[in-house]
LOSEVO-375462 format. One record per atom (N, C-alpha, C): residue in one letter; atom name; x, z, y. Coordinates in pm, 1 decimal. Atoms other than C-alpha are relative to their C-alpha. Layout:
R  aa  at         u         w         v
R   A  CA         X         Z         Y
...
***
This chain:
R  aa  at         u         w         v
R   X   N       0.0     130.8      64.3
R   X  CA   -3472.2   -5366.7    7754.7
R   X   C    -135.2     -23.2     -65.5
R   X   N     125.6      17.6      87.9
R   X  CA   -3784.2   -5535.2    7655.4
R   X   C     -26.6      25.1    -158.3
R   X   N      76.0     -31.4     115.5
R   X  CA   -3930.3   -5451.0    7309.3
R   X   C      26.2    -184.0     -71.8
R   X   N     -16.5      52.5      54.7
R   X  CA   -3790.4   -5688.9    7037.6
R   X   C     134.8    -145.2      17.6
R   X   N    -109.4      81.3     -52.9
R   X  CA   -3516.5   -5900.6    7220.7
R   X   C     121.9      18.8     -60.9
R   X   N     -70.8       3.7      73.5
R   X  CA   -3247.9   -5740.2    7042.7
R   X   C      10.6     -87.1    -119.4
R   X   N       0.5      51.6     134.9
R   X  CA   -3389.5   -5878.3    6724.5
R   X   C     -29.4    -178.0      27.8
R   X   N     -31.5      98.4     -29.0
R   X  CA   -3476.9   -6190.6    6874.8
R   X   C     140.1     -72.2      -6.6
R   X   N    -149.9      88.2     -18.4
R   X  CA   -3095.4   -6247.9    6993.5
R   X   C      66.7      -1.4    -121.4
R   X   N     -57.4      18.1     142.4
R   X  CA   -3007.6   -6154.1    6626.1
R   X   C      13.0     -88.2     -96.4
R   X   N      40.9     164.4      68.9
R   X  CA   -3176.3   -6419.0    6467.5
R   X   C     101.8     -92.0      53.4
R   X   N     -63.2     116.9     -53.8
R   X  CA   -3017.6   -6661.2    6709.6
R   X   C     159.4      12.3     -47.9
R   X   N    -147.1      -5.4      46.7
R   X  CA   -2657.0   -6524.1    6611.6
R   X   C      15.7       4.8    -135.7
R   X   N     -30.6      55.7     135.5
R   X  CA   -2706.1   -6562.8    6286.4
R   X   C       3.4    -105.8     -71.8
R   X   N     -15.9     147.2       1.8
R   X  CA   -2801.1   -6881.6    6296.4
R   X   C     119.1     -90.1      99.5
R   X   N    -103.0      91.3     -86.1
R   X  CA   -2535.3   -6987.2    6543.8
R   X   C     134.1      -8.8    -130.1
R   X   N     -85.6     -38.8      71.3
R   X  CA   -2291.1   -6831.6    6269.4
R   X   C      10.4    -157.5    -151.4
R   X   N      42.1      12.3      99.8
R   X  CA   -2449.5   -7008.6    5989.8
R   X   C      79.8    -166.5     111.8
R   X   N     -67.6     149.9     -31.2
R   X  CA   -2379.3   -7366.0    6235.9
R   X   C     128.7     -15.5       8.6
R   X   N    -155.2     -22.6       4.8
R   X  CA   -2040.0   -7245.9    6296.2
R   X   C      35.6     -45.6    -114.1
R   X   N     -35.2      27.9     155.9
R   X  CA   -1988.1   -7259.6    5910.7
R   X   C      -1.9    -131.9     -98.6
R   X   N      21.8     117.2     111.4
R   X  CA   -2152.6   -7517.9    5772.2
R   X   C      14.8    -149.9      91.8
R   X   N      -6.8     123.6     -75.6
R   X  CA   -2048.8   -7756.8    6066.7
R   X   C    -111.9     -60.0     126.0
R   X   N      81.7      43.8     -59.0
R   X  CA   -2173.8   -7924.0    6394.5
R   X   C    -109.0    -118.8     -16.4
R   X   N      92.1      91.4      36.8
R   X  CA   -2364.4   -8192.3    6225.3
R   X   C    -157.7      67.7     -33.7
R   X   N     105.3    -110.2      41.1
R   X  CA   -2639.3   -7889.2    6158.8
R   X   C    -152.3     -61.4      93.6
R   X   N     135.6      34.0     -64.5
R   X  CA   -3016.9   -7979.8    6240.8
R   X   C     -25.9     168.3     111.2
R   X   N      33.3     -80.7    -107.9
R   X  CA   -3153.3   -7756.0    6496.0
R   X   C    -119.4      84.8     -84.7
R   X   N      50.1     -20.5      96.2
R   X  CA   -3340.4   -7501.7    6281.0
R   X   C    -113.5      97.1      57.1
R   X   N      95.7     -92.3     -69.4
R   X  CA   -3577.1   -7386.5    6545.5
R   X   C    -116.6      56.7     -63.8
R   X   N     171.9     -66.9     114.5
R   X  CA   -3913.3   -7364.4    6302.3
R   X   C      67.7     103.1     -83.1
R   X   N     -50.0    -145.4     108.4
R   X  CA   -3674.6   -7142.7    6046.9
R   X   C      21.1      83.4      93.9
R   X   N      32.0     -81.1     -72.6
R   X  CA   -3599.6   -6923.2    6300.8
R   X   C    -119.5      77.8      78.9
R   X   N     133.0     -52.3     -74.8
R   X  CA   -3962.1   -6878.3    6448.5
R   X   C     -36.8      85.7    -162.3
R   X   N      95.0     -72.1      88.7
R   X  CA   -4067.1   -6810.4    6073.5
R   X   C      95.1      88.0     -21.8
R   X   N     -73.8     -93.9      22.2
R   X  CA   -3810.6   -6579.4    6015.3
R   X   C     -52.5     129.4      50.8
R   X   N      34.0     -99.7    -111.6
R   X  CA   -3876.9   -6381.0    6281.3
R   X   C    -200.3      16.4     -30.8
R   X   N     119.6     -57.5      45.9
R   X  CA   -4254.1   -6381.2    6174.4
R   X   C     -56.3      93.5    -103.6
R   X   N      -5.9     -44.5     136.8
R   X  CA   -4197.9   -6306.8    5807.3
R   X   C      46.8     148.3      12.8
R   X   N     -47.7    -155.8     -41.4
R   X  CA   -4015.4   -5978.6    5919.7
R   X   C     -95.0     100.2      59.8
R   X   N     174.7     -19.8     -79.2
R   X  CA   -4268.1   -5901.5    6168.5
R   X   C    -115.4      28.2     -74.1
R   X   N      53.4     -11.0      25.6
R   X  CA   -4514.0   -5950.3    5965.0
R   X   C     -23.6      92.9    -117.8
R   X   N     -44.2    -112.0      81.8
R   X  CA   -4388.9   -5763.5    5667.5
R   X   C      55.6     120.5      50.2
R   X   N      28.8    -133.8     -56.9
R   X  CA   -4360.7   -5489.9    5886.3
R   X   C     -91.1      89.3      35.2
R   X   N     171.6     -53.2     -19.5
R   X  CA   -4677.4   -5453.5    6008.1
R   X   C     -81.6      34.6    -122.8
R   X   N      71.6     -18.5     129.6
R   X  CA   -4810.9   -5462.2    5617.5
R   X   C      33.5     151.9     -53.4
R   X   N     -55.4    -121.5      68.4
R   X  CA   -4640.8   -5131.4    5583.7
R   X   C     -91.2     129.1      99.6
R   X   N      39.9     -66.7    -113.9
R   X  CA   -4779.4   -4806.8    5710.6
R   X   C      74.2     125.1     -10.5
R   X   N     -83.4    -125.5     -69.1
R   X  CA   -4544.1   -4642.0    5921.2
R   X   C     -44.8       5.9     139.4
R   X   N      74.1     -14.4    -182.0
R   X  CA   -4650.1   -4456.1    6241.3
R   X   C      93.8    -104.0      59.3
R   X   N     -44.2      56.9    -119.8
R   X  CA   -4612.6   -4643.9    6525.3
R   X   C     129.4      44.8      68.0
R   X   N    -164.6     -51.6     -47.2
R   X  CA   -4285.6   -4494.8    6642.3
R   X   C      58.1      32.2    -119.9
R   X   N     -74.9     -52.1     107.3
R   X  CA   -4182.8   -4388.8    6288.4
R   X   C      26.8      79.5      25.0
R   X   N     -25.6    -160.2      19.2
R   X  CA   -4196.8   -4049.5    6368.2
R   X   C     -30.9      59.6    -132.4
R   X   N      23.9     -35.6     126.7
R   X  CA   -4177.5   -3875.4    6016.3
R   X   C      20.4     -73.2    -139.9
R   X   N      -2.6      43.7     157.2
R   X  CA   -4126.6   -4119.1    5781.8
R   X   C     137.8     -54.8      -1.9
R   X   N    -111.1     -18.2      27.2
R   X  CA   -3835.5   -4176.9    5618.2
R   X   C      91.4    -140.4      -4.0
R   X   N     -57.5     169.2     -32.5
R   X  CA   -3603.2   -4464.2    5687.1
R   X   C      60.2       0.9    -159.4
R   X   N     -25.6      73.5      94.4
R   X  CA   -3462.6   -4489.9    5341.1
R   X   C    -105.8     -55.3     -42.9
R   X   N     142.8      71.9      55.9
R   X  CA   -3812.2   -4559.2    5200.1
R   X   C     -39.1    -121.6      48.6
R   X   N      36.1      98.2     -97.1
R   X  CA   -3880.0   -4765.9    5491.8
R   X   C      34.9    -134.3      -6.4
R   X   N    -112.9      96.4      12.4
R   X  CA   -3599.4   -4991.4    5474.6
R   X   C       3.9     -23.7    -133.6
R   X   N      28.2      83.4     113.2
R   X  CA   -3687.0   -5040.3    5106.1
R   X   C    -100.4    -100.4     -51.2
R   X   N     107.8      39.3     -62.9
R   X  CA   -4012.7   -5091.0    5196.3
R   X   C     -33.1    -134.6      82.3
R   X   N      11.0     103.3    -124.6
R   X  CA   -3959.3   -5336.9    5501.0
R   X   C     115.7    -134.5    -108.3
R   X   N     -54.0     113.2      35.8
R   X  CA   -3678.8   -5536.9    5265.5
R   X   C     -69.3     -34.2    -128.6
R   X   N      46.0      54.5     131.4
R   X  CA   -3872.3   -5569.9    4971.4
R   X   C    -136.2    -123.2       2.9
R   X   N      60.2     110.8     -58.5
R   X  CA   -4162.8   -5734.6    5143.0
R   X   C       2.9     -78.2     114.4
R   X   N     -24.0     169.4     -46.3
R   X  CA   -3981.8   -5958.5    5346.8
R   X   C      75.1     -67.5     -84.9
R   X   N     -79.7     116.6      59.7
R   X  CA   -3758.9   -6090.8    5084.9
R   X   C    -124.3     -56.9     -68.2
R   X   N      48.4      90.5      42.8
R   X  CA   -4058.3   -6190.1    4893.9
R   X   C     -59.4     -84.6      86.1
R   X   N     128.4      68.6      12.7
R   X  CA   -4255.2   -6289.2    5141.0
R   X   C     103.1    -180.7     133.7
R   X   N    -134.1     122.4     -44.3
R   X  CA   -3890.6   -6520.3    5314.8
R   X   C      14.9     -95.3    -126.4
R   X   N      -7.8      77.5     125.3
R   X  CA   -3845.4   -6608.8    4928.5
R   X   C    -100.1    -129.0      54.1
R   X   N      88.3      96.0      -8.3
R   X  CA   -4185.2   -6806.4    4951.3
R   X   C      18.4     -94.0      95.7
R   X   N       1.6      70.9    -100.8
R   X  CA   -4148.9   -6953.8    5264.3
R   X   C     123.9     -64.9      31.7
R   X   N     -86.5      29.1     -12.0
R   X  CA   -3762.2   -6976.5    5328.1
R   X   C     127.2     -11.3     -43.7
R   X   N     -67.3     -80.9      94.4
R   X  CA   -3589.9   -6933.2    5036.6
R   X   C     177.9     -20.1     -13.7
R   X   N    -139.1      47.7     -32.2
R   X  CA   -3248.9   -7189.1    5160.5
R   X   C      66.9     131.1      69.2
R   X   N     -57.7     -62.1     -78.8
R   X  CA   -3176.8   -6893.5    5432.0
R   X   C       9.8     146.6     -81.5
R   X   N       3.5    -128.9      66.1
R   X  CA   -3191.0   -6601.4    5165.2
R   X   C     141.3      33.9       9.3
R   X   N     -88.4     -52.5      23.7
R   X  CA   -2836.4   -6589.5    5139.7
R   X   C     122.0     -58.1     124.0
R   X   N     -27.0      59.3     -71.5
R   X  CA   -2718.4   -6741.3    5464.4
R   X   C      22.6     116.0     116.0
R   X   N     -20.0    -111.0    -132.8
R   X  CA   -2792.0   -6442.8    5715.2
R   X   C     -30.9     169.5     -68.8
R   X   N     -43.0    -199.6       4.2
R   X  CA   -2713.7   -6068.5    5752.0
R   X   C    -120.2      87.0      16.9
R   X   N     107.2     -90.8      31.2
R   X  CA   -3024.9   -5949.6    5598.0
R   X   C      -5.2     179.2      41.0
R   X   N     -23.1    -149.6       4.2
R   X  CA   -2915.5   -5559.0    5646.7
R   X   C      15.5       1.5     176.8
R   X   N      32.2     -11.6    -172.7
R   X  CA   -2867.5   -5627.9    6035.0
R   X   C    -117.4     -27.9      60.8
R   X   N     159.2      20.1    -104.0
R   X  CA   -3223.2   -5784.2    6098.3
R   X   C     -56.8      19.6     -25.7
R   X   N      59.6    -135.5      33.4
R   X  CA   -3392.3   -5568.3    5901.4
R   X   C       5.7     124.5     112.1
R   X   N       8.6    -169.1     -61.9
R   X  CA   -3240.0   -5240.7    6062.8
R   X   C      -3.1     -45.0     143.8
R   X   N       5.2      30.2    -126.3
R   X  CA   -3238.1   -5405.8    6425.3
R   X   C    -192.6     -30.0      32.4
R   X   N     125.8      -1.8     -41.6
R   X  CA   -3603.0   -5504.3    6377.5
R   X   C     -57.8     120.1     -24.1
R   X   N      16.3    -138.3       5.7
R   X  CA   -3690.3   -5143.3    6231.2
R   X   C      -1.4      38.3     106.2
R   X   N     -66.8     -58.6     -74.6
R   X  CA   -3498.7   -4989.7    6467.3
R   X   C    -117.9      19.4     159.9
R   X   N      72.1      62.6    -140.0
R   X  CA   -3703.3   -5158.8    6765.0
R   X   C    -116.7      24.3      11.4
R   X   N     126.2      -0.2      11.3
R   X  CA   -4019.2   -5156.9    6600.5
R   X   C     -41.0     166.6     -19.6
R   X   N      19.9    -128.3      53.7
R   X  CA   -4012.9   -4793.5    6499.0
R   X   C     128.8     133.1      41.9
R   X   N    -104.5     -94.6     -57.9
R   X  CA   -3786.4   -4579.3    6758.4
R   X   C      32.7     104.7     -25.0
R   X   N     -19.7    -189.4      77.0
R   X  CA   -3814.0   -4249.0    6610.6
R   X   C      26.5     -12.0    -110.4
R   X   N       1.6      -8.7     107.9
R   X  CA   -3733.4   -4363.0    6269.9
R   X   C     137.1      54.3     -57.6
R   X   N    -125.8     -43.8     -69.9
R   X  CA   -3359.2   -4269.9    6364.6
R   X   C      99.9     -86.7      75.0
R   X   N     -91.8      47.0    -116.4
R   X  CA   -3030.1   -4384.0    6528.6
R   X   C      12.9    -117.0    -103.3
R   X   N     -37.1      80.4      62.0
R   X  CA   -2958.0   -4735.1    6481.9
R   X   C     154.3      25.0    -125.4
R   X   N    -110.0     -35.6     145.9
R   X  CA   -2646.2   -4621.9    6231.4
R   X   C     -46.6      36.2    -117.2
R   X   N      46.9     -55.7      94.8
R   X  CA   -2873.7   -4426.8    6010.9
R   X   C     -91.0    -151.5     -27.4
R   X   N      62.7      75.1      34.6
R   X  CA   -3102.9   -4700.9    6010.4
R   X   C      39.7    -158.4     -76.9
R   X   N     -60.6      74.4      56.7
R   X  CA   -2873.3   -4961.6    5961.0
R   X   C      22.0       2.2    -107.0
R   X   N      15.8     -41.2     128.8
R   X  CA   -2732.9   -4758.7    5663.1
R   X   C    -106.2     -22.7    -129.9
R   X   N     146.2       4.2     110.8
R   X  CA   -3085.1   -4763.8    5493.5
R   X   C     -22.8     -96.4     -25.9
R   X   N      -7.0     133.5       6.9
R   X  CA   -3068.9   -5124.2    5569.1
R   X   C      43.5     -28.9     -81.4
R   X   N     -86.9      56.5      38.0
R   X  CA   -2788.5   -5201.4    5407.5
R   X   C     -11.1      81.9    -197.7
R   X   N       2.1     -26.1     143.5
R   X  CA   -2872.5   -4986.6    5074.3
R   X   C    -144.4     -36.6     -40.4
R   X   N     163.2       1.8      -6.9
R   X  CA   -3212.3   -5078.2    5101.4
R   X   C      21.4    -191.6    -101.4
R   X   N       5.6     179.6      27.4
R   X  CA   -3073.0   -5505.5    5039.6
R   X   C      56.5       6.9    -125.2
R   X   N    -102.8     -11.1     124.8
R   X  CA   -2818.8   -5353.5    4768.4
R   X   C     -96.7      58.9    -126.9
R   X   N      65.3     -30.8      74.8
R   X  CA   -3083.2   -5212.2    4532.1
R   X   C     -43.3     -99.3    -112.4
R   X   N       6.1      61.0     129.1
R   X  CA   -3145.6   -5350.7    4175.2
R   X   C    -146.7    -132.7      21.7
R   X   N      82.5      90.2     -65.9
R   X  CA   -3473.9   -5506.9    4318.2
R   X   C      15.4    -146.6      78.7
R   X   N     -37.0      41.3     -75.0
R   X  CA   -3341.8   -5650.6    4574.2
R   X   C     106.0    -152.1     -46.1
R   X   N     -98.8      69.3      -9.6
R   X  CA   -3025.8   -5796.7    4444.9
R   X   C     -63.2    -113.6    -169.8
R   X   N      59.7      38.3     158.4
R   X  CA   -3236.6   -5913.4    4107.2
R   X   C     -88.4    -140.1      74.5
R   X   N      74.5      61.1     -49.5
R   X  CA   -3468.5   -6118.6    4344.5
R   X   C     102.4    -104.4      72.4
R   X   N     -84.2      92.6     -32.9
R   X  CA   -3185.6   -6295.4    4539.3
R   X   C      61.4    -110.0     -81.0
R   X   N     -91.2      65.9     103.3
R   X  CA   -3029.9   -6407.0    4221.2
R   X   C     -88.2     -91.2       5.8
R   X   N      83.7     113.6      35.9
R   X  CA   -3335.3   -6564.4    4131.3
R   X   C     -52.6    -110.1      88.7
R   X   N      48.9      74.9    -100.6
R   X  CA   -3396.5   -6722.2    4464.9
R   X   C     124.4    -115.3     -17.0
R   X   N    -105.9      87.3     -61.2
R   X  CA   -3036.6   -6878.9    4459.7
R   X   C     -42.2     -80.8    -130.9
R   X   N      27.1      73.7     144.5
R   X  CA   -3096.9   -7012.8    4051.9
R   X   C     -81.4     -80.4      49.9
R   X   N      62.0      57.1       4.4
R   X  CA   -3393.1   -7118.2    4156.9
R   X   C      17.7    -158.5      88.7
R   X   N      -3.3      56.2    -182.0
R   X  CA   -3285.2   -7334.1    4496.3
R   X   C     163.2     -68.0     -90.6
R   X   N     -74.7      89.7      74.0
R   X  CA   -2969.6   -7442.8    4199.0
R   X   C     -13.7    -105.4     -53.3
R   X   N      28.3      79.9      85.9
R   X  CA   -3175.1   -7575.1    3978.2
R   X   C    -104.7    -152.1      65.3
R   X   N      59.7     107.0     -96.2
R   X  CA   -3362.6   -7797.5    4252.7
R   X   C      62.4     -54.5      17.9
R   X   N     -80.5     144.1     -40.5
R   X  CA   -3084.9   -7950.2    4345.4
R   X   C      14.5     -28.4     159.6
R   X   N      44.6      33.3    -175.8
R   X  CA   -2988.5   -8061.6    4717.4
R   X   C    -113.5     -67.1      23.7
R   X   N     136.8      66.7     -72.8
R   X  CA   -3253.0   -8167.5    4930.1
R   X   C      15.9      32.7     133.8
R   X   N      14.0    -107.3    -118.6
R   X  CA   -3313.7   -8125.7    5293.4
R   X   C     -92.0      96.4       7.5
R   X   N      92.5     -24.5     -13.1
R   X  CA   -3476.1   -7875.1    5345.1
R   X   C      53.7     127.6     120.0
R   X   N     -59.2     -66.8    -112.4
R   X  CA   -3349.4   -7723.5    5703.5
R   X   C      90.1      78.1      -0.5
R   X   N    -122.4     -13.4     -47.9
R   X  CA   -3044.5   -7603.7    5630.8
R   X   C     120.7     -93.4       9.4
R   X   N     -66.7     122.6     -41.2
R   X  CA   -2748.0   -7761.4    5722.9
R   X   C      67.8     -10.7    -156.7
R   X   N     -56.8      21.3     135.0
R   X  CA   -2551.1   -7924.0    5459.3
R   X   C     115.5      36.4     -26.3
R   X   N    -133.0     -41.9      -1.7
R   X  CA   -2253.6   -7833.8    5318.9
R   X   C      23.7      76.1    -117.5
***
């Protein structure tokens, strides 16, 4: 399987999920999805883990890889912070990007304690307060 398609189709099912939910009247949220998928990406690459992630340690990693994409999604996308299954496209893009880092289960795992951390869950809060106290607006997600 090509290199990153998993995480590609992830995105897309999370956003299909997210239209499921909040109704077919949903804009088509193709630009959030491209940056999504960049912001991850790109906050991956800012990190330095070998190229296969041979040796380094996926809990670190996965604290590592979610700490600078939530800020750097905060800035940019901050409606979808609490919308998709941060701990799956994390450890699916890991996973892909860094094959030796271990088995998608372990990695997942690291994922998933990696989003639950005091950091983590301290920064969400403030994304949702913040995205309260604004008030609706469009701003590409759907409504609801």
């Amino acid at each position: 399987e090509e290199w990153g398609v998993a995480f590609y189709e992830a995105v897309e099912d999370e956003f299909r999920k997210v239209e499921a939910l909040r109704g077919a009247d949903c804009a088509k949220p193709t630009r959030e999805k491209k940056r999504i998928r960049d912001k991850i990406r790109g906050a991956a690459q800012s990190l330095r883990v070998p190229d296969s992630g041979r040796g380094a340690d996926p809990g670190r990693t996965l604290r590592d890889l979610a700490s600078e994409a939530i800020g750097r999604l905060d800035a940019a996308e901050p409606v979808w912070l609490h919308l998709l299954d941060w701990p799956r496209l994390l450890a699916l893009h890991a996973h892909e990007a860094w094959p030796r880092l271990g088995t998608m289960a372990a990695v997942t795992r690291s994922a998933e304690e990696a989003m639950a951390t005091e950091e983590i869950r301290t920064r969400l809060h403030a994304a949702a307060q913040r995205l309260e106290r604004r008030g609706p607006r469009h701003d590409g997600a759907c409504a609801g």
